[in-house]
LUMLUMDREN-2810 file (N, C-alpha, C; in Angstrom, 1 decimal):
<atoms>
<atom><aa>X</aa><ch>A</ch><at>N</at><xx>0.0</xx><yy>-6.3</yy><zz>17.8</zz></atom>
<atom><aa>X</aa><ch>A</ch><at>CA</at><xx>0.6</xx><yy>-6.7</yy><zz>16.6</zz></atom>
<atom><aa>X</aa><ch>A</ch><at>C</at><xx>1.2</xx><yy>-5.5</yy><zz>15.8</zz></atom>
<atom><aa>X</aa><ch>A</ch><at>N</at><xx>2.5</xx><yy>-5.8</yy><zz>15.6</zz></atom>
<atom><aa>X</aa><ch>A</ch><at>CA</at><xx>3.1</xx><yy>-4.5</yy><zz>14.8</zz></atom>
<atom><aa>X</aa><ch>A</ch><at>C</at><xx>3.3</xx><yy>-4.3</yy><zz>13.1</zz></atom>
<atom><aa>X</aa><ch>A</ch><at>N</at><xx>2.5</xx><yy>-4.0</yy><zz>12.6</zz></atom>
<atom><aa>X</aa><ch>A</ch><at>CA</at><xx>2.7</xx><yy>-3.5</yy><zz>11.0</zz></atom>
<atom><aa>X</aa><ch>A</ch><at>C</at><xx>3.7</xx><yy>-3.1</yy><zz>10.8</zz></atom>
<atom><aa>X</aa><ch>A</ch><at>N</at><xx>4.2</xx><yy>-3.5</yy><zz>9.5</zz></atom>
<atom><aa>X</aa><ch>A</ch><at>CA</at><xx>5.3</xx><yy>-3.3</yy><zz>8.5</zz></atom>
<atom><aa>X</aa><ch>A</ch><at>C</at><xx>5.0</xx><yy>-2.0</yy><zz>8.3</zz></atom>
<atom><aa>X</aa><ch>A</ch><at>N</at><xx>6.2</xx><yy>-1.3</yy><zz>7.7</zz></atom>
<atom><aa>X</aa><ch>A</ch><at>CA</at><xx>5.7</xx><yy>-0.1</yy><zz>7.1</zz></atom>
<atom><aa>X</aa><ch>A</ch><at>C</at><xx>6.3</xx><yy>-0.5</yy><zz>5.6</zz></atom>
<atom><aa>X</aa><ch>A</ch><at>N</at><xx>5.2</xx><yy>0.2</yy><zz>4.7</zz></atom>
<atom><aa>X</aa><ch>A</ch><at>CA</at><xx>5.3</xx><yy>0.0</yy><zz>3.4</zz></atom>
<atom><aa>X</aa><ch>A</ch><at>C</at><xx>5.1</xx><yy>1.3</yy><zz>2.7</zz></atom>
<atom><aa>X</aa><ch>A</ch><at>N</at><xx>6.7</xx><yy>0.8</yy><zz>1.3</zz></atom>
<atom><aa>X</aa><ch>A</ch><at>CA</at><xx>6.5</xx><yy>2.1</yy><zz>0.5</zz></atom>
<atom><aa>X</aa><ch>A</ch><at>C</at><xx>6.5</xx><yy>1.4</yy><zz>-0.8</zz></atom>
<atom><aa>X</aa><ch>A</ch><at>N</at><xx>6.1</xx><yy>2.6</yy><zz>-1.6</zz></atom>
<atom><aa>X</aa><ch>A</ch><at>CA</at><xx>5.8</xx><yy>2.9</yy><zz>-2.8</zz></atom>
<atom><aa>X</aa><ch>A</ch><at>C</at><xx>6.9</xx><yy>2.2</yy><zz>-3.5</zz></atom>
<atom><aa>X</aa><ch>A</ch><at>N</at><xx>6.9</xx><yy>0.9</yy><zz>-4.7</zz></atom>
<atom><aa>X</aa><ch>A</ch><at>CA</at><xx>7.5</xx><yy>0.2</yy><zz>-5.5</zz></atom>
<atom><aa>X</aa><ch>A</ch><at>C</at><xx>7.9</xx><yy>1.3</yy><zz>-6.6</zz></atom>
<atom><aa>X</aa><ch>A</ch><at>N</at><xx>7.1</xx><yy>2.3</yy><zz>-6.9</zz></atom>
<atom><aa>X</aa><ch>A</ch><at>CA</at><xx>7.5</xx><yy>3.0</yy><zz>-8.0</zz></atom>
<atom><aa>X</aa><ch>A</ch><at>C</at><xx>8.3</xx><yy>4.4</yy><zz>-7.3</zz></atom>
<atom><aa>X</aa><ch>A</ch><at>N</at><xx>8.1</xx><yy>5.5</yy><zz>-6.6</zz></atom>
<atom><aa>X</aa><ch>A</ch><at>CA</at><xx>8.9</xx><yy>6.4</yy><zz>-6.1</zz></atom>
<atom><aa>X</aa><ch>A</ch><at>C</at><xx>9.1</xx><yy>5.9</yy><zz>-5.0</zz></atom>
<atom><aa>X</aa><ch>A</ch><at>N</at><xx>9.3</xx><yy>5.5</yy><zz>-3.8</zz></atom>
<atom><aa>X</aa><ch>A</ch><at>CA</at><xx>9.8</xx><yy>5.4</yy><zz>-2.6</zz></atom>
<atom><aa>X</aa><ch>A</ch><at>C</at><xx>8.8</xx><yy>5.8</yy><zz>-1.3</zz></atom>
<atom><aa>X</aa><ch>A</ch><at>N</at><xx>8.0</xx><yy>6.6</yy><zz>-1.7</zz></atom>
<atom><aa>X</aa><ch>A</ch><at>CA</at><xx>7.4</xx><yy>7.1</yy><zz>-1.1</zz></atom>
<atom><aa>X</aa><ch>A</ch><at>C</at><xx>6.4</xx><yy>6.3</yy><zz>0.5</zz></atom>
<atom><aa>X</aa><ch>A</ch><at>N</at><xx>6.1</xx><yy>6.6</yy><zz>1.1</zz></atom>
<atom><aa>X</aa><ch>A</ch><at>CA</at><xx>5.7</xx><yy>5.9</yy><zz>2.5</zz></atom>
<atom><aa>X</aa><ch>A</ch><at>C</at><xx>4.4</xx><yy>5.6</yy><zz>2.1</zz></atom>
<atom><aa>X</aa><ch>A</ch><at>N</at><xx>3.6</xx><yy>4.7</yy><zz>2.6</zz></atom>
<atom><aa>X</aa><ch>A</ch><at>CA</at><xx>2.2</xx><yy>4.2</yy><zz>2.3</zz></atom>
<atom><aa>X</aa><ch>A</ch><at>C</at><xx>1.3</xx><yy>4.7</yy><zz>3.2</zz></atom>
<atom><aa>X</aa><ch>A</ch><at>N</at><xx>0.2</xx><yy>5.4</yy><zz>2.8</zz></atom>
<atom><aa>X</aa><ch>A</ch><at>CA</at><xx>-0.4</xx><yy>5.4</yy><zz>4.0</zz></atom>
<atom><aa>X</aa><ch>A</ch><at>C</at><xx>-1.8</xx><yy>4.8</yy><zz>4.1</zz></atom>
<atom><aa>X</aa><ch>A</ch><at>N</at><xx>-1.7</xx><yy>4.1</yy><zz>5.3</zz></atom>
<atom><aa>X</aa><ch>A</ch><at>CA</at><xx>-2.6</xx><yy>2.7</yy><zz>5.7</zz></atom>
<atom><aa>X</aa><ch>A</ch><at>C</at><xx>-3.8</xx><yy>3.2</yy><zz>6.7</zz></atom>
<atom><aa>X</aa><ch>A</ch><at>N</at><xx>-4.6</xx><yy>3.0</yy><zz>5.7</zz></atom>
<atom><aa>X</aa><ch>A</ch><at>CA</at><xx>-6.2</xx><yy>3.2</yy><zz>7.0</zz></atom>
<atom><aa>X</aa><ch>A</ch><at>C</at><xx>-7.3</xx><yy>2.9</yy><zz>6.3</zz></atom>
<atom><aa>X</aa><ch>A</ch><at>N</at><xx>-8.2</xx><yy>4.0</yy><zz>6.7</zz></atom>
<atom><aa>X</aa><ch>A</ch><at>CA</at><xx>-9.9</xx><yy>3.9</yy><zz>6.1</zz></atom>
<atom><aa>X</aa><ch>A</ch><at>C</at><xx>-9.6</xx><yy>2.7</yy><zz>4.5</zz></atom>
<atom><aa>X</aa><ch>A</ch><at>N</at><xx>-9.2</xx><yy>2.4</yy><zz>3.8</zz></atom>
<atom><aa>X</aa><ch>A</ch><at>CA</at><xx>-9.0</xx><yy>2.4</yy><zz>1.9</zz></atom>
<atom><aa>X</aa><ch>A</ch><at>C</at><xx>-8.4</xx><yy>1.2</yy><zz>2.3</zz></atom>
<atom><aa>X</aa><ch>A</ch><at>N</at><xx>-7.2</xx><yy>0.5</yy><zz>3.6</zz></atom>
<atom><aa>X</aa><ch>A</ch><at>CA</at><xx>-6.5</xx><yy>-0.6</yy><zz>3.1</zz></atom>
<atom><aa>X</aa><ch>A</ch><at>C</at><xx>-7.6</xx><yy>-1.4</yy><zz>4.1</zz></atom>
<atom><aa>X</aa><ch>A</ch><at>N</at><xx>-8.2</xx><yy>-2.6</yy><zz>3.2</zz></atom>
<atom><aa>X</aa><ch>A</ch><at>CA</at><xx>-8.9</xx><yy>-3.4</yy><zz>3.4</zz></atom>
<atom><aa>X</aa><ch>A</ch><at>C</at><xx>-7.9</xx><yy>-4.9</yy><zz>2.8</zz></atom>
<atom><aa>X</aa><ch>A</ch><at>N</at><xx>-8.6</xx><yy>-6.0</yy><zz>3.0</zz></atom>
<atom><aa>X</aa><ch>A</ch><at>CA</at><xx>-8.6</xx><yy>-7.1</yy><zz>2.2</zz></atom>
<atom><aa>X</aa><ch>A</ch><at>C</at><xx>-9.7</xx><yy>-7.2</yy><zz>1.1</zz></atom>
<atom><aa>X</aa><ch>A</ch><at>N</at><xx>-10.7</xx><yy>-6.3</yy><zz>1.4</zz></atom>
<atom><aa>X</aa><ch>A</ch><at>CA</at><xx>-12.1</xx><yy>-5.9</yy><zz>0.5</zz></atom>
<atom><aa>X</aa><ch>A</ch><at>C</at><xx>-11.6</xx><yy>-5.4</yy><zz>-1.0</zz></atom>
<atom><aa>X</aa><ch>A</ch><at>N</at><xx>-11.9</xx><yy>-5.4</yy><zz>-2.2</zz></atom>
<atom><aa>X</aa><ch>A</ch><at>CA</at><xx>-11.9</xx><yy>-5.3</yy><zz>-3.4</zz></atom>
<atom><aa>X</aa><ch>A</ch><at>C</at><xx>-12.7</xx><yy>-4.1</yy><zz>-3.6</zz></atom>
<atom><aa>X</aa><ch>A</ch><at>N</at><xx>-12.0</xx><yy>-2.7</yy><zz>-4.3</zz></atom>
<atom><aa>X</aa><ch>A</ch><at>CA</at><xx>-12.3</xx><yy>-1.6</yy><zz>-4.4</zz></atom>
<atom><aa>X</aa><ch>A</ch><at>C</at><xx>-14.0</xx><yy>-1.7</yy><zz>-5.3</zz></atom>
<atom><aa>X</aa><ch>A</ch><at>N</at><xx>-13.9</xx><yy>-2.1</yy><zz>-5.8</zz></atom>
<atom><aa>X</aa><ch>A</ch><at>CA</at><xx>-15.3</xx><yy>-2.6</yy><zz>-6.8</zz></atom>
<atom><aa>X</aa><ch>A</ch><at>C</at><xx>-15.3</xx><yy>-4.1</yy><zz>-7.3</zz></atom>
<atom><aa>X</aa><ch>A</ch><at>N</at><xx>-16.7</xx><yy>-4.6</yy><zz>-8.2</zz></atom>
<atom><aa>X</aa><ch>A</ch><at>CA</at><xx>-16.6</xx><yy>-5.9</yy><zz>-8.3</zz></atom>
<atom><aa>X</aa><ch>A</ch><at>C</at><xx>-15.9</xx><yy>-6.1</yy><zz>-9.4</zz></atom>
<atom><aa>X</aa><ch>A</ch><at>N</at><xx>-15.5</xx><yy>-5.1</yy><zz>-10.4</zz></atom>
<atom><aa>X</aa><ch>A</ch><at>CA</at><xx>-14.4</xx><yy>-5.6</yy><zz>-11.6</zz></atom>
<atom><aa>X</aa><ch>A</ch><at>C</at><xx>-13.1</xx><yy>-5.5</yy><zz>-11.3</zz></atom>
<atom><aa>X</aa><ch>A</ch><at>N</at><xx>-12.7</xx><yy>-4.9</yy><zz>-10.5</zz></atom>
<atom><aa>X</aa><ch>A</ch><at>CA</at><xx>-11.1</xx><yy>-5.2</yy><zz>-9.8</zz></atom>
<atom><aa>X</aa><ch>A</ch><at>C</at><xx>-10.8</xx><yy>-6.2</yy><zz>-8.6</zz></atom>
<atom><aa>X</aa><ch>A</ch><at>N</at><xx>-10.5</xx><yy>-6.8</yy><zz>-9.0</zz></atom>
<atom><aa>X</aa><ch>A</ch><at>CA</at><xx>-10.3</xx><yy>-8.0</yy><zz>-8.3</zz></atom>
<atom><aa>X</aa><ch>A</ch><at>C</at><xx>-8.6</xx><yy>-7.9</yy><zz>-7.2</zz></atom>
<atom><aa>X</aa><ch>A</ch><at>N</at><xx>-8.3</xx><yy>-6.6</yy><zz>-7.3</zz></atom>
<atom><aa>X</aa><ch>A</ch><at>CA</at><xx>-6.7</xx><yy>-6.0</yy><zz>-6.4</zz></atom>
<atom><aa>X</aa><ch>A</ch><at>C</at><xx>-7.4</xx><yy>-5.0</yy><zz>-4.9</zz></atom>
<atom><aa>X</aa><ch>A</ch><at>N</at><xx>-6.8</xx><yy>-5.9</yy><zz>-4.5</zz></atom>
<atom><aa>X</aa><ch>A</ch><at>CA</at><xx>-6.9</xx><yy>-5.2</yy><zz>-2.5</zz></atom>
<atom><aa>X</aa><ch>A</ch><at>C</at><xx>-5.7</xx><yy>-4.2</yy><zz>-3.3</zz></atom>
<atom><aa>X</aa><ch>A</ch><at>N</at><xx>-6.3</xx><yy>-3.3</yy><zz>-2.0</zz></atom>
<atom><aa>X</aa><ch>A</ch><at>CA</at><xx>-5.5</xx><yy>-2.2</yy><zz>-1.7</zz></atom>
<atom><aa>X</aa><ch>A</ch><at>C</at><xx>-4.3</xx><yy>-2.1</yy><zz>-0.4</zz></atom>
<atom><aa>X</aa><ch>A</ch><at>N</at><xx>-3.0</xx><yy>-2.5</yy><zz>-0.9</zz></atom>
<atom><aa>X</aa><ch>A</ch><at>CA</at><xx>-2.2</xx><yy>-2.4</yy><zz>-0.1</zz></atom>
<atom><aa>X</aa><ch>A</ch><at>C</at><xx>-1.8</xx><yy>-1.1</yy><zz>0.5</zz></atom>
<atom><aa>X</aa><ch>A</ch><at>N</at><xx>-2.3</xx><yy>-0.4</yy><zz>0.0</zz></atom>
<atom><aa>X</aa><ch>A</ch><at>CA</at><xx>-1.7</xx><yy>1.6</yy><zz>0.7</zz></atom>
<atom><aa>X</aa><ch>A</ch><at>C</at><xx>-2.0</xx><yy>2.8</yy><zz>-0.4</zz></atom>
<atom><aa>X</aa><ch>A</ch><at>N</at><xx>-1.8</xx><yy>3.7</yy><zz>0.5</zz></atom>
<atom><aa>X</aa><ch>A</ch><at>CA</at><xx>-2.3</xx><yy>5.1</yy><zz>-0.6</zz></atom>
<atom><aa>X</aa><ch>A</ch><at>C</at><xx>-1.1</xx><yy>6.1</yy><zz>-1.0</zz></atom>
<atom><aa>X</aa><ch>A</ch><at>N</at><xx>-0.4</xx><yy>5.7</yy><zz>-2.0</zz></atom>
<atom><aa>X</aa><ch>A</ch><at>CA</at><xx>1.1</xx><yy>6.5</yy><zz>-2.2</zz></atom>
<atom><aa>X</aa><ch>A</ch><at>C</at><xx>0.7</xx><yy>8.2</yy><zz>-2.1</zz></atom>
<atom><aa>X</aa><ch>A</ch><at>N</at><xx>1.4</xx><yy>9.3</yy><zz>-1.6</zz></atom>
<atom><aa>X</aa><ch>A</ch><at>CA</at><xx>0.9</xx><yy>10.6</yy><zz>-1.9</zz></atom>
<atom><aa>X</aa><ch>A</ch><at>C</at><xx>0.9</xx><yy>10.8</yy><zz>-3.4</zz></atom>
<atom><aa>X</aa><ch>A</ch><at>N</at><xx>2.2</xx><yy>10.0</yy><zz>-4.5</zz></atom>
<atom><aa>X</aa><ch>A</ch><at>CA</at><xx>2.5</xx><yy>10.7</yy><zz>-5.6</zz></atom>
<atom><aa>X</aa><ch>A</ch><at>C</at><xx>1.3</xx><yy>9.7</yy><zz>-6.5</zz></atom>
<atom><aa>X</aa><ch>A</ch><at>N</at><xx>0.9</xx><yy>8.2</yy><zz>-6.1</zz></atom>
<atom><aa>X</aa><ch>A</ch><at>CA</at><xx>0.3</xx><yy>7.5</yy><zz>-7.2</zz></atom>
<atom><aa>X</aa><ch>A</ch><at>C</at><xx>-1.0</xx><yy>7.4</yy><zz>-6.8</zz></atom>
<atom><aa>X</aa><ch>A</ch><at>N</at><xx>-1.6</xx><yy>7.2</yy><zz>-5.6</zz></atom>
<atom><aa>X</aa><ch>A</ch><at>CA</at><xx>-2.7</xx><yy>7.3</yy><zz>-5.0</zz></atom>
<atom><aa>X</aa><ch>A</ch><at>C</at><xx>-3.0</xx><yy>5.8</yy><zz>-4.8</zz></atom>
<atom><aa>X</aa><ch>A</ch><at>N</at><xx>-4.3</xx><yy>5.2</yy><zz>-4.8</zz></atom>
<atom><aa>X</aa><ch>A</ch><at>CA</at><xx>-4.1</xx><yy>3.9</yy><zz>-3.8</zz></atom>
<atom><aa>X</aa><ch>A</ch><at>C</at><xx>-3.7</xx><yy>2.9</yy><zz>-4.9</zz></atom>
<atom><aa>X</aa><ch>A</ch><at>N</at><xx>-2.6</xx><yy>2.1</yy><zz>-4.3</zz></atom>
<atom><aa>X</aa><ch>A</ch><at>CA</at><xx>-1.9</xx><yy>0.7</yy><zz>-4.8</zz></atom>
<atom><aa>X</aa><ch>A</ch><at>C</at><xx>-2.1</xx><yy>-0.4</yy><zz>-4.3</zz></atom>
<atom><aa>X</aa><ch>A</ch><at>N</at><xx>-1.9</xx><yy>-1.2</yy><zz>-5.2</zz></atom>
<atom><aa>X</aa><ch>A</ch><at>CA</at><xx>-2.4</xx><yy>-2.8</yy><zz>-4.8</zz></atom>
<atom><aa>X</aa><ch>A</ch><at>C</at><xx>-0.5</xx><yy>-3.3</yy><zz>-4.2</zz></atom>
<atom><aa>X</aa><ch>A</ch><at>N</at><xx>-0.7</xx><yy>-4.6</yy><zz>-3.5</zz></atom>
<atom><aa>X</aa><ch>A</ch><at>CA</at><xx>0.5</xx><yy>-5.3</yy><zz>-3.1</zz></atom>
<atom><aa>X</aa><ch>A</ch><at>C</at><xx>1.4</xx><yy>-5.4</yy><zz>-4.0</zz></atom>
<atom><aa>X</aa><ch>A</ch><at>N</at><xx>1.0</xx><yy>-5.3</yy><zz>-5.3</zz></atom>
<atom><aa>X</aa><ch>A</ch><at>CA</at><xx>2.1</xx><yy>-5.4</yy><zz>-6.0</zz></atom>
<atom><aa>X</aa><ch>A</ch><at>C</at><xx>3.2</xx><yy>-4.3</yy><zz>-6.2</zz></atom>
<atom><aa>X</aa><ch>A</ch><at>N</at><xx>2.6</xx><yy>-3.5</yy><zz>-5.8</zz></atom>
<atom><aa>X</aa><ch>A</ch><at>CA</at><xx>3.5</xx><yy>-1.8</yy><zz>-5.8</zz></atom>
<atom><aa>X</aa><ch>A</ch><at>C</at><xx>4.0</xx><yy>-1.4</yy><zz>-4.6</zz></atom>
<atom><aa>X</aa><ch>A</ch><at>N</at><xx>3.6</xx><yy>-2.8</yy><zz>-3.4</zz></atom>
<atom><aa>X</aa><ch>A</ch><at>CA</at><xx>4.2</xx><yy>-2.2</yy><zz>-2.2</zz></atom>
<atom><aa>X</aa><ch>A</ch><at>C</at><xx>5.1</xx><yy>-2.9</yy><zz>-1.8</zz></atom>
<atom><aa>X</aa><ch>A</ch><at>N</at><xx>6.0</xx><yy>-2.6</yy><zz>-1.2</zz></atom>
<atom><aa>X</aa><ch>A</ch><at>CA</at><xx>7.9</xx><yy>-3.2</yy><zz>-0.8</zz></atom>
<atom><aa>X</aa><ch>A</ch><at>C</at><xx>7.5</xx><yy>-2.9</yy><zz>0.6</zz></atom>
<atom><aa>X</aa><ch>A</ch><at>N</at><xx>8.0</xx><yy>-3.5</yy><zz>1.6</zz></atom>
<atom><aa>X</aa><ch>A</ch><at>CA</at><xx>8.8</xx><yy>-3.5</yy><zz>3.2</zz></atom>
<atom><aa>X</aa><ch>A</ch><at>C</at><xx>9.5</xx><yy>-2.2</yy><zz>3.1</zz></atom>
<atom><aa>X</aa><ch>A</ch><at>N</at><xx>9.3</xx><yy>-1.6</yy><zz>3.6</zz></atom>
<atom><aa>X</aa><ch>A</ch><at>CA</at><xx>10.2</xx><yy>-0.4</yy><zz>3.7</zz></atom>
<atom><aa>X</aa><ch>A</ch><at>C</at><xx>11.9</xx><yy>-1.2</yy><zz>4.6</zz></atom>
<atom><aa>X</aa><ch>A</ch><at>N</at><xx>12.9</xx><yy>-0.8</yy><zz>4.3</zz></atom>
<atom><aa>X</aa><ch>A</ch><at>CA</at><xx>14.2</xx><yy>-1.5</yy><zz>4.8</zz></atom>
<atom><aa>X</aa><ch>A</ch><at>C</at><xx>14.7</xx><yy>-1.2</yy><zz>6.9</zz></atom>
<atom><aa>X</aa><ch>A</ch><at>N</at><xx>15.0</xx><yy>-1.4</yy><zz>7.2</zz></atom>
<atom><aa>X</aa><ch>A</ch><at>CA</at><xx>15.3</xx><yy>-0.7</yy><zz>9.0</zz></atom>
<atom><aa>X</aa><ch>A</ch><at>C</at><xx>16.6</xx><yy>-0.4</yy><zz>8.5</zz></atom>
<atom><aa>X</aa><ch>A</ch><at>N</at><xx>16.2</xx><yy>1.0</yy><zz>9.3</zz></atom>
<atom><aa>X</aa><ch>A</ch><at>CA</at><xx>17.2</xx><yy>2.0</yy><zz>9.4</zz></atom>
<atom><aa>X</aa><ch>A</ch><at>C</at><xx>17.9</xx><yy>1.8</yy><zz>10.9</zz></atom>
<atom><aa>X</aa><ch>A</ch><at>N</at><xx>19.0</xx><yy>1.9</yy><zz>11.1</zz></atom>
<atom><aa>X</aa><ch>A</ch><at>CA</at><xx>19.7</xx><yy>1.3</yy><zz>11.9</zz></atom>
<atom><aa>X</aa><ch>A</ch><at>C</at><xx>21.3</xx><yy>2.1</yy><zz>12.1</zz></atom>
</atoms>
């Protein structure tokens, strides 16, 4: 199965996907999965993450 690559909605920046992106909820009062870990914002929910575009 091949993953998307996803970047950063706010700088551009590439996501990076591992140990932290779950479907699991970082704590019980945040109710936002963790779509990726921007280098400049640190970990983002789906809403901050875009399809990176193919380069071609």
């Amino acid at each position: 199965m091949e993953r998307e690559t996803l970047r950063c909605r706010l700088c551009g920046a590439q996501l990076t996907r591992g140990l932290l992106v779950t479907d699991s909820r970082n704590c019980c009062l945040n109710a936002t999965p963790i779509a990726g870990t921007c280098p400049e914002h640190g970990p983002v929910g789906p809403h901050h993450a875009v399809e990176a575009e193919c380069e071609s």
